[in-house]
C-alpha angles and dihedrals in degrees: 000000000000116000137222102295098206089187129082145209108270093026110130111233151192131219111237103176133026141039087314095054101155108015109124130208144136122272118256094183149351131215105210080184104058081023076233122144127200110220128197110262091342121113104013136185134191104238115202104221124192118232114269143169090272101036104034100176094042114199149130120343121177119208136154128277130219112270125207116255099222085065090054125078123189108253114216125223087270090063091250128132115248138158131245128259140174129236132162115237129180084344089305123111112233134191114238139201105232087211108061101015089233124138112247 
């Protein structure tokens, strides 16, 4: 069962937990199934690739792999970690920083 992702494609993040504690990067994607996010030069892999028609030599490719959500956490415009909350405002749900109480 997949839970509430409080984080979206485009939000710039920060990892809390794991052996990239600390990178930052925007988020390309997010799987709400595997509650997994990919996140832009964070979390790389070197990928061995055969040689094809489109790629003839083959070799080594580097790209990022899904993070769990649970290790990310939403930066503000000041560069600091928060957590999301919900507010109505003018009949339309936002997301908020609970920081700094500003709509993101």
């Amino acid at each position: 069962m997949a839970t509430k992702i409080k984080i979206k494609k485009g939000d710039t993040v920060r990892v809390i937990a794991g052996s990239e504690k600390g990178s930052e990067g925007t988020v390309v994607s997010i799987s709400r199934e595997k509650n997994r996010a990919i996140v832009e030069g964070v979390n790389l892999i070197k990928k061995h690739n055969k040689p094809n028609a489109q790629n003839p030599q083959g070799g080594i490719t580097e790209k990022e792999a899904p993070i769990h959500i649970s290790n990310l956490s939403l930066l503000t415009s000041d560069g600091k970690t928060t957590r999301v909350g919900y507010r109505v405002e003018d009949g339309s749900k936002v997301r908020v920083a609970k920081k700094t109480d500003e709509v993101i």
